[in-house]
Structure formats: C-alpha cells, structure tokens
C-alpha positions in Angstrom: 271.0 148.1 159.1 269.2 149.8 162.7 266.2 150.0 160.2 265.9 146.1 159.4 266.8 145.9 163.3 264.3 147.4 164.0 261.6 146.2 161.3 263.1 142.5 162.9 262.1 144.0 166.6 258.6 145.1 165.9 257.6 141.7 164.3 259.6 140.0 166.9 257.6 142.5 169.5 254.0 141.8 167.6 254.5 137.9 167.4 255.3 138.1 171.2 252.2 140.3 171.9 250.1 137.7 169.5 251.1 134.6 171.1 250.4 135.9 174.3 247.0 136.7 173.5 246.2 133.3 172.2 247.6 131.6 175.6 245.1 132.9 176.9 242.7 131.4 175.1 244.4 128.2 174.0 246.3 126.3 176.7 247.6 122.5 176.9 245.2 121.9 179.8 242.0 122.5 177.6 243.7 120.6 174.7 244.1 117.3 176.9 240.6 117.6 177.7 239.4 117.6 174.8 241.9 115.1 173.2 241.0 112.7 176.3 237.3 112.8 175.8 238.0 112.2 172.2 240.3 109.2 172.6 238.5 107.7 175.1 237.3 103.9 175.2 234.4 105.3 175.8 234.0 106.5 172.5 234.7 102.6 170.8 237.6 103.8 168.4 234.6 106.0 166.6 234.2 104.1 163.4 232.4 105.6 160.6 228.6 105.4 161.2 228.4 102.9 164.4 227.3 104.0 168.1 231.3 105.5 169.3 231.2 107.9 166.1 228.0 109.3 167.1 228.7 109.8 170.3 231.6 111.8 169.3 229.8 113.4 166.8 227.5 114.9 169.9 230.3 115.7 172.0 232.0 118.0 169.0 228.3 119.6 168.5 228.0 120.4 172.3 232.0 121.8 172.4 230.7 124.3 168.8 227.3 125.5 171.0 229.8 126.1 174.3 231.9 128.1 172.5 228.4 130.0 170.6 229.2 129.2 166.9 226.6 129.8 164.3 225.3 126.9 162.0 226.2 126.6 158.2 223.3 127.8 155.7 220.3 124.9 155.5 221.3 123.4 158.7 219.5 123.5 162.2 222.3 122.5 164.0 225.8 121.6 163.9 224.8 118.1 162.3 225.5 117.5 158.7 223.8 114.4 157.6 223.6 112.2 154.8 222.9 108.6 153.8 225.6 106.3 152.0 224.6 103.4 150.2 225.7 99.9 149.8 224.1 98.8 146.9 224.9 94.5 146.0 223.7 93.7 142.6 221.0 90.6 142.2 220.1 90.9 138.6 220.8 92.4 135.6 220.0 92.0 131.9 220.0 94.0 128.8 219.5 94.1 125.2 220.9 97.2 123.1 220.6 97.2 119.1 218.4 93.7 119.5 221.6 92.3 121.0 221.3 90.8 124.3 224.4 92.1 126.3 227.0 90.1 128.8 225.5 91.5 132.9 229.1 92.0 133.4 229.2 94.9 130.7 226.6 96.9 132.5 227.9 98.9 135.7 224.7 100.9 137.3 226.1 103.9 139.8 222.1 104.1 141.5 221.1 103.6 144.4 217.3 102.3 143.2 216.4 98.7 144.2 215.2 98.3 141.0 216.0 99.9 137.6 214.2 100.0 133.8 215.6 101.8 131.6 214.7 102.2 128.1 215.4 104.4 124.8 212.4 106.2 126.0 212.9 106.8 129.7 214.5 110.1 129.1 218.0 109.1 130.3 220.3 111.4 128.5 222.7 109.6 126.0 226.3 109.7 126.0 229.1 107.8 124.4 232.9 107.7 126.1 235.3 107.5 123.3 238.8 106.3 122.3 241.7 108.4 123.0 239.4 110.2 125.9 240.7 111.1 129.4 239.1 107.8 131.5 239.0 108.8 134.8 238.2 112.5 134.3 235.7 111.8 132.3 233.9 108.5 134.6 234.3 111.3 137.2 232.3 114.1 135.1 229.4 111.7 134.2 229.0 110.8 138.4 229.3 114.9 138.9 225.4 114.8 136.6 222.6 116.0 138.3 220.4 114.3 135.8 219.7 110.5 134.4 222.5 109.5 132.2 223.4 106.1 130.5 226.7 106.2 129.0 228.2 103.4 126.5 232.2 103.5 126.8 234.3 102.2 124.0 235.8 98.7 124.3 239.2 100.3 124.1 238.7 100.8 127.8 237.5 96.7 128.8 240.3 97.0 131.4 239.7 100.4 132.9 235.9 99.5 132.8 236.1 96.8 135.1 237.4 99.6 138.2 233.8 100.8 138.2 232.5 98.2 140.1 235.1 99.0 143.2 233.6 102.4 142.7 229.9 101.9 143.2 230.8 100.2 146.6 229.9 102.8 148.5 227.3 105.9 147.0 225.8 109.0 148.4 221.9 108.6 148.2 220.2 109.9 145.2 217.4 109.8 143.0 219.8 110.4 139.9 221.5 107.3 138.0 224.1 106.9 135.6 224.6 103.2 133.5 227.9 102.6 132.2 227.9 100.0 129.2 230.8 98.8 127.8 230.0 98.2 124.1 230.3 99.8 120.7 227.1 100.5 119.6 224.4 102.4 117.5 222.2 102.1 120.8 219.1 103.6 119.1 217.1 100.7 121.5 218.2 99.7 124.6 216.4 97.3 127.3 218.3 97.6 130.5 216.9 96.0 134.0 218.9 96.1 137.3 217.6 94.7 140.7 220.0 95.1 143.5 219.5 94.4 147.3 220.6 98.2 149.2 222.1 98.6 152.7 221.8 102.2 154.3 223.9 103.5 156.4 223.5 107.3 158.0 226.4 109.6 159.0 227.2 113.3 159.4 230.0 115.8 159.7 229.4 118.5 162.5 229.8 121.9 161.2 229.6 125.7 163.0 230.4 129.1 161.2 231.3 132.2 162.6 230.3 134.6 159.7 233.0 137.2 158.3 232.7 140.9 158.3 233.6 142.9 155.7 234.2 139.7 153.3 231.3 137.1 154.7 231.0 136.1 151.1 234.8 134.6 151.1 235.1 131.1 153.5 238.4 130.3 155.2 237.4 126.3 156.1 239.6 124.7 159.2 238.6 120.9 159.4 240.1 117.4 160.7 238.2 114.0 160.8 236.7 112.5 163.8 236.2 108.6 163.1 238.9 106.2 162.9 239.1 102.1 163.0 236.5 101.0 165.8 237.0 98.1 167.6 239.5 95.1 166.3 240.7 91.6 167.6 242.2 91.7 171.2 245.8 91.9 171.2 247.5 92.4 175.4 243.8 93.1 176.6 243.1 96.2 174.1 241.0 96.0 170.9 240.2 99.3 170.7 241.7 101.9 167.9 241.7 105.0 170.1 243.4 107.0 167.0 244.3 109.7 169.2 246.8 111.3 166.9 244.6 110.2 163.9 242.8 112.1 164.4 241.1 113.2 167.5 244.8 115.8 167.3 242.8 117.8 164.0 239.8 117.6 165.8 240.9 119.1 168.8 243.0 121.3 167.3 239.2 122.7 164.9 237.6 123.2 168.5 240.5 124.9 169.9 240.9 127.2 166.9 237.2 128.1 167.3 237.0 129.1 170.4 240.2 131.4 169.5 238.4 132.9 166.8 234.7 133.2 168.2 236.8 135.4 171.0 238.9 137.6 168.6 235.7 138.6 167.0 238.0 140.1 164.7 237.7 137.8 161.1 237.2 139.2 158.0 236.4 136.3 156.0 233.3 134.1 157.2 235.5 130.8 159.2 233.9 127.1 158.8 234.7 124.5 161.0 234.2 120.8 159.9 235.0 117.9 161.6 234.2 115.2 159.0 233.1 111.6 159.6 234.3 108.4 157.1 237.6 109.5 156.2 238.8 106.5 157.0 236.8 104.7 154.4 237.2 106.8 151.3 236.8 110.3 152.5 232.9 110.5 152.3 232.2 112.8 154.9 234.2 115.5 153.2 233.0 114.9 149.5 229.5 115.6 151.0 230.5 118.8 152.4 232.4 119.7 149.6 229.3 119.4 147.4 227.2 121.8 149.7 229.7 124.7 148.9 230.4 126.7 146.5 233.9 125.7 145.5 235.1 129.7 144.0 234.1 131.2 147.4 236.7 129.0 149.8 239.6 131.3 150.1 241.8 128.5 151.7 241.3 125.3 153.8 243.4 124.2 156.5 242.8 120.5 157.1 244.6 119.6 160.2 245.9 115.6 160.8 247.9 114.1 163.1 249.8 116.6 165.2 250.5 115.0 168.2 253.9 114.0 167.9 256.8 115.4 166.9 257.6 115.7 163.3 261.1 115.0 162.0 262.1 118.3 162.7 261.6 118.0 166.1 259.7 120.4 168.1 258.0 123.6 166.4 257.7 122.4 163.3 255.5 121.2 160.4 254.4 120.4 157.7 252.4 121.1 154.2 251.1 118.7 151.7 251.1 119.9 148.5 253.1 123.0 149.2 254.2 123.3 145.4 251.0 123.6 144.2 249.5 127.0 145.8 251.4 129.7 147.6 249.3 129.3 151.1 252.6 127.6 152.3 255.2 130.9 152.0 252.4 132.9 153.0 252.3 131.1 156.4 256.0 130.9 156.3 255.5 134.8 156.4 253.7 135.1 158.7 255.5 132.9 160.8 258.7 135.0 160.4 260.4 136.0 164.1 258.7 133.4 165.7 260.6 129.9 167.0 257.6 127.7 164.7 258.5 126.8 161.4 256.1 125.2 158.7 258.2 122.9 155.7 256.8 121.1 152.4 255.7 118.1 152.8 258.7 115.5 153.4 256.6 112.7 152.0 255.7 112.8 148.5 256.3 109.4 147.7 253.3 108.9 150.0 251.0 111.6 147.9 249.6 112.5 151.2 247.9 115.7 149.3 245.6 113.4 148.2 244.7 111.4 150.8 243.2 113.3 153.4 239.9 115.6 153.5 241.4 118.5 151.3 241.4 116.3 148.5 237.9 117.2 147.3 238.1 120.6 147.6 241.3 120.9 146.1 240.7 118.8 142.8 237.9 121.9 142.3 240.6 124.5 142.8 240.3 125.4 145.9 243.8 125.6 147.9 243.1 123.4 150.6 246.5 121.6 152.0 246.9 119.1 155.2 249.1 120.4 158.0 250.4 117.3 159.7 253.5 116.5 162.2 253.3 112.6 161.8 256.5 110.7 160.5 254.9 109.0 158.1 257.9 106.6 157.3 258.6 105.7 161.2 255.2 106.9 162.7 255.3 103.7 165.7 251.3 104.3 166.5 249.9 104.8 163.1 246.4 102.8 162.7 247.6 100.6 165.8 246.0 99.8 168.9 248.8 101.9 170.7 247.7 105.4 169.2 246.5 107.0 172.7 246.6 110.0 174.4 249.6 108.8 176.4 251.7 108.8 173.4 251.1 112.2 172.6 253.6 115.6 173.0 250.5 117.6 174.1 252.2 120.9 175.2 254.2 120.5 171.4 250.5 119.9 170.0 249.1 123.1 171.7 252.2 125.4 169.8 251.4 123.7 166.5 247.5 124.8 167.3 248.7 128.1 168.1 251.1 128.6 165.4 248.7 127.9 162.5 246.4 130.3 163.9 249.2 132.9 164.0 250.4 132.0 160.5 246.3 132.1 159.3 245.6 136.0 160.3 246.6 137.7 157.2 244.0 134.5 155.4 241.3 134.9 157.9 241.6 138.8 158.2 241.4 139.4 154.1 244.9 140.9 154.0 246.1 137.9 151.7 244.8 135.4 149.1 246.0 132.4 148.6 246.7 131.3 144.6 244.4 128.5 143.7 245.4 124.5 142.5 246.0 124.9 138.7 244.6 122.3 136.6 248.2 120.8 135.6 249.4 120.8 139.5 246.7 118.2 140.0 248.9 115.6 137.5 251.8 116.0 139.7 
C-alpha cells in the first residue's frame, strides 16, 4: 500500500510539475487575445471563401510565423490553397448502344465547361452492379486519378438521383468521372456536357514543427476557422461571430503551438491545421487530407467548441468516437492524478464523429477524434448570432487547452500509439 502511495505521489508530483510548466507558456490572457481577434466583427462571421475568412486566414499565418513554425512539404508559406467548383449544368445529351439516353440519366462529376466523351476518348470503363455496396463504391470511383465513365445498374434509380447533391460543390481537376444510369452493352457511347462553372478560392493555414527521432510519424492538432458570415439583422447584430464554433479550436491549435515550438522536445513531426469550409461540407479538411499520407498520421486531435462548460461541469470533456480507437484511455492515462477528466462522447445520437474535420482522415484509418465541451442538446449559442466571446468560460477553455496537451505527451513524444479506425467501427 506505501508503494501505490507513493507511485500515486510521484504522478501526482510530475502532473503538478507539468502543469506548471505549461502556465507558463499557456495563460488565459493570451487565449482572450487570440479568441477576441478571432471573434471579432471585424472579421465578418469568417464565412468560407469571402473577405472576413481571409482576413482570418492572415491573422492565423502571422500567429504560426510569431511563434517560428515550419511550413508543410510543397508549401511556401502557411497557406494551403485550392479552388472549389460550382459547376450548373446547361446541356447534356447522349447516345449509348445507338440509343439516345434521358439527360437526367447522366450525372458528370467534372469541372470542364464542356465535355465529349466517346468510346474512343480513353475514359476507362466501369460498370456498378446489383447487390454492390452504393456509397462505397460512388466514393471509390470519385477517389480515381484517371478518366472514368461508369454505367450503374438501374437497381440503384433511387440512390442515383443523390449524385446530383454531390457534384454541388468539387475540388478543381482535370480528371472526370460520368455516372450513367442504364443497363447496357455500351460498346458506343456519345456523351456531351456543357455546364456554366463558378470558382471560388480557399485555403487552410498549416505550420509543422518536424519530429525527432520519429519525423516520419505525424501527430495533426487542427480546428476550423470559418463559420456563418453575415445574416439578417435581428436587435442590431447580423453577424455570426462563432466564437465557440470555432474560433475556441482555433485558438486552442495556436496555443498548443506555441507550447510545443517551446518544449522542443516532440518526437513525432506535430501539424497544425486550421481548416477553412467546414461549415459547408468539410472541404477544407478533405483537401488536406488528400495531401497526406494517411498510414503515417499517428493520431489527430481535432479540437471544436470548448468554450463552455460541458455537462460535466468544469474540467471535463469529451471524445467522439471513443469506441472506436483506444486514443481516448490513453489520454485518460495520462490524465490520471490530475483534477481534468476526458469522457466518450455523450452524444451519439448526434454522430458528431462524423461531422467534424476528423471525419476524412478517420474513414482512411487514421484515429482522428473531436474533443469538444459543447452541450450539444442545450448548447443556447450554437450557430446563433449570440455565440461571442462574452459568452465564453475562458479561464475553463485555457485548462481544457492545457489538459489535452498534458494528456497528448506520451502521442507526441512516441512513448504510445494509438490503435487505428477498423473498417467495421466505421458502420457504427
């Protein structure tokens, strides 16, 4: 028993000494700062690709070069850009097998003006079954880095028609993939499309600070920096400040770099990502997600909405997806002796797992998991024009920052390894 006393007092004793350290580092006053800045009106509720998301973009790029964070691979800066597409259709027609075939049977997922395809234009040939998994499959065809038409069995008329909510929105590209719903012989096709496109650029800002003895292994902290813009007045507001969702994660990313740029002492190479268009289908992180190699991300801590208390009270939070990986009880570990305690996710019903930025990663394996305070049944400010930085338990939000850093060392440092999404967890 004066053993385990004393195994108790050491952790107890190193816990103490850690948390110290990180005070004085991370402190409430910095966190308001930032948090203010981010919530600001200045920043015009920092909807996805309009005038207040790039300005915060620039202020998250100039916070990463204070602090002296490198730049991910293929980068010059901290700016990750792409282009998303609005493509609206104008015209299409097509004839397959001699047949001239309904427009409303052809779903193109390009983002060419203007579209021939043939039996000879080298478009690789595919055919989606009966009986066949739809919506793994639709997604394997989109994941083809090469021309593909693919003609889907009519046994899926009512599935096929989903598509078209799909191709709202696509990532530029010079590769295309038809869907045509038909069962054919298709040994001669005729397919043209014309479409009128609208472009819209956005970026996610992204810093490294490369690993030691394991650089090869990633540890990714990220949050999302836009959120609704600029609505109808309602009591002389109209702006969507979304200072819990989620200039909290963002803040919470800066504040964990600067920790961990100042430790100097991570194993693992750390990636910080605050992603832009969350908001409107998670974009931003899909487009990172794709510039990665998904077997090297050791964890990812996406970090939402932790400016309020959760229903625990103070200290406390939570896990999405805790089931389905073991990252949770390893930062329940780590977290033992210490007044913080980190719980599963309260709200399955909601399947919050997949509705925030780790959802990409972790569909590919990778145990990424959301840690969040917000009351998602009785959260008062949630995507209203009240969610400001005066609603906000800021010294509570500065533990939470501090305690997933504290239950992260064994992660960042190599000591432990997270177990990775199974296949079947990502049914449940």
């Amino acid at each position: 028993m004066k053993k385990f006393s004393l195994v108790l007092l050491f952790v107890a004793l190193a816990l103490f000494t850690n948390a110290q350290s990180i005070s004085k580092i991370i402190n409430a006053s910095d966190v308001k700062r930032i948090e203010s800045i981010l919530s600001s009106d200045s920043m015009q509720g920092r909807k996805a690709f309009t005038a207040g998301s790039e300005k915060a973009a620039v202020f998250i790029g100039n916070e990463f070069k204070k602090i002296g964070l490198g730049t991910l691979n293929g980068l010059s800066g901290y700016s990750q850009a792409f282009t998303m597409v609005s493509p609206k259709l104008i015209n299409i027609s097509a004839t397959i097998d001699s047949s001239v075939i309904d427009a409303k049977n052809v779903i193109p997922f390009t983002t060419a003006a203007s579209l021939h395809i043939t039996d000879k234009s080298g478009f690789r040939k595919t055919v989606l079954k009966a009986g066949a998994q739809f919506r793994k499959e639709i997604g394997a065809y989109l994941k083809f880095k090469e021309n593909l038409i693919v003609f889907v069995d009519t046994s899926f008329a009512q599935n096929f028609t989903r598509l078209n909510r799909m191709r709202q929105q696509l990532f530029k590209s010079e590769k295309s993939v038809v869907f045509v719903l038909g069962t054919f012989a298709a040994d001669r096709y005729d397919i043209n499309i014309t479409q009128e496109l609208t472009e819209q650029q956005g970026s996610n800002v992204v810093a490294v600070i490369p690993g030691k003895s394991k650089k090869d292994e990633i540890v990714v902290f990220s949050g999302h920096y836009d959120h609704l813009g600029i609505g109808k007045v309602n009591n002389n507001d109209s702006i969507y400040n979304g200072a819990n969702d989620d200039a909290s994660g963002i803040t919470a990313v800066i504040e964990m770099a600067k920790y961990y740029k100042a430790a100097n002492k991570n194993e693992r190479t750390l990636v910080f990502a605050a992603f832009t268009a969350e908001e409107i289908g998670g974009y931003g992180s899909q487009y990172f997600s794709k510039q990665l190699d998904p077997d090297k991300v050791v964890a990812m801590f996406n970090i939402e909405m932790i400016g309020t208390e959760s229903k625990w009270g103070k200290n406390s939070a939570y896990i999405t997806g805790f089931e389905k990986t073991d990252l949770g009880k390893i930062l329940q570990k780590n977290l033992q002796g210490s007044s913080f305690s980190f719980y599963p996710d309260p709200y399955t019903d909601q399947n919050l797992f997949y509705r925030s930025d780790n959802a990409t990663l972790a569909l590919l394996g990778v145990p990424a998991h959301t840690i969040s305070t917000s009351k998602m049944d009785s959260e008062a400010n949630y995507h209203k024009l009240s969610d400001e930085v005066n609603t906000l338990d800021l010294n509570n939000m500065t533990e939470v920052i501090k305690s997933v850093i504290i239950s992260a060392k064994s992660i960042v440092n190599g000591k432990d390894t997270p177990s990775r999404v199974k296949a079947d967890e990502l049914t449940r």
